[in-house]
C-alpha positions in Angstrom: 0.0 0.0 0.0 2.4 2.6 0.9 4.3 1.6 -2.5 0.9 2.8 -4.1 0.5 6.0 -2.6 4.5 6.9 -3.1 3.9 5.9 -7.1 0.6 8.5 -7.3 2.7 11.2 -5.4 5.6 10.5 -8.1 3.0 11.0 -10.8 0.9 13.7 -9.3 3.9 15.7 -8.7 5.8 14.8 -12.5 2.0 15.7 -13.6 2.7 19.4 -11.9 5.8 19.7 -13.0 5.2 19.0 -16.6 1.8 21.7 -16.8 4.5 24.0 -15.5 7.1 23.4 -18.1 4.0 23.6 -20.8 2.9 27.5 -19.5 6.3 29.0 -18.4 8.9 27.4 -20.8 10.1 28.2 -24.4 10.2 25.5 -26.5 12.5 24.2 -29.6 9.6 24.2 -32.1 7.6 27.5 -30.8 7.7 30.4 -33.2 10.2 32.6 -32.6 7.3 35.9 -33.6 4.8 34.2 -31.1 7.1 33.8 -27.8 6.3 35.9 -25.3 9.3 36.6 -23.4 8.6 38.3 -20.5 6.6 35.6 -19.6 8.5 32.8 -20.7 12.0 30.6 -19.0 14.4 28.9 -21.1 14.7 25.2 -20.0 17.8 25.4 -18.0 16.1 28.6 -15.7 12.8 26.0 -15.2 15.1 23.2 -14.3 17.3 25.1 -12.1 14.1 26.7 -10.2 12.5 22.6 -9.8 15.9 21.6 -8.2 15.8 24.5 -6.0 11.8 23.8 -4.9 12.7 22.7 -1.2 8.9 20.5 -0.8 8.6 17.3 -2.0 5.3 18.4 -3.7 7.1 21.0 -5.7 4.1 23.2 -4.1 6.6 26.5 -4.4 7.1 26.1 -8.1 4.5 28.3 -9.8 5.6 30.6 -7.6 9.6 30.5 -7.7 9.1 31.0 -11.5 6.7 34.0 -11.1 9.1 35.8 -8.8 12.3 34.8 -11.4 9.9 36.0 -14.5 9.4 39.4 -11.9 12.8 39.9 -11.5 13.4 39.4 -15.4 10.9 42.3 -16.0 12.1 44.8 -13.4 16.3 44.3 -15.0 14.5 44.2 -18.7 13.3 47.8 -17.3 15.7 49.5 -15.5 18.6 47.5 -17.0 19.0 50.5 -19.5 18.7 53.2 -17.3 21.1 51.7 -14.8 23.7 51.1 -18.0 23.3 55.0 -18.9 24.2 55.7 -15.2 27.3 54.1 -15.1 28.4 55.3 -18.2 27.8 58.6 -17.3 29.9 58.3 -14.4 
């Protein structure tokens, strides 16, 4: 029995992880005029973020890659600006 119930968590949580991977990843064969990048990982960012998941349900996931797609945004934004500062100085 407790075989069983260690299989479904093993699947439930590969089901999770794979519904993540669909929504937040670029993939090979997506149009490169279609992506949408600022809400999008590459592979290696989604992998790094499901090694780094510290619950054995991966229950932080969704939102480990919101906060690294957050933190994408805010450098994509201010990146720039903080480039013309330190050229300026």
């Amino acid at each position: 029995m407790k075989n069983l119930s260690v299989f479904i968590r093993k699947v439930l949580i590969e089901g999770k992880v794979q519904d993540l991977e669909k929504k937040y990843v670029i993939n090979d064969d997506d149009d490169d005029d279609t992506i949408d990048y600022e809400n999008k990982l590459l592979k290696y960012s989604f992998n790094q973020l499901v090694n780094a998941d510290p619950s054995p349900t991966k229950k932080y996931l969704e939102w480990m890659i919101k906060q690294r797609l957050a933190d994408y945004k805010l450098l994509s934004h201010t990146g720039k600006q903080n480039l013309m500062i330190l050229i300026a100085l």
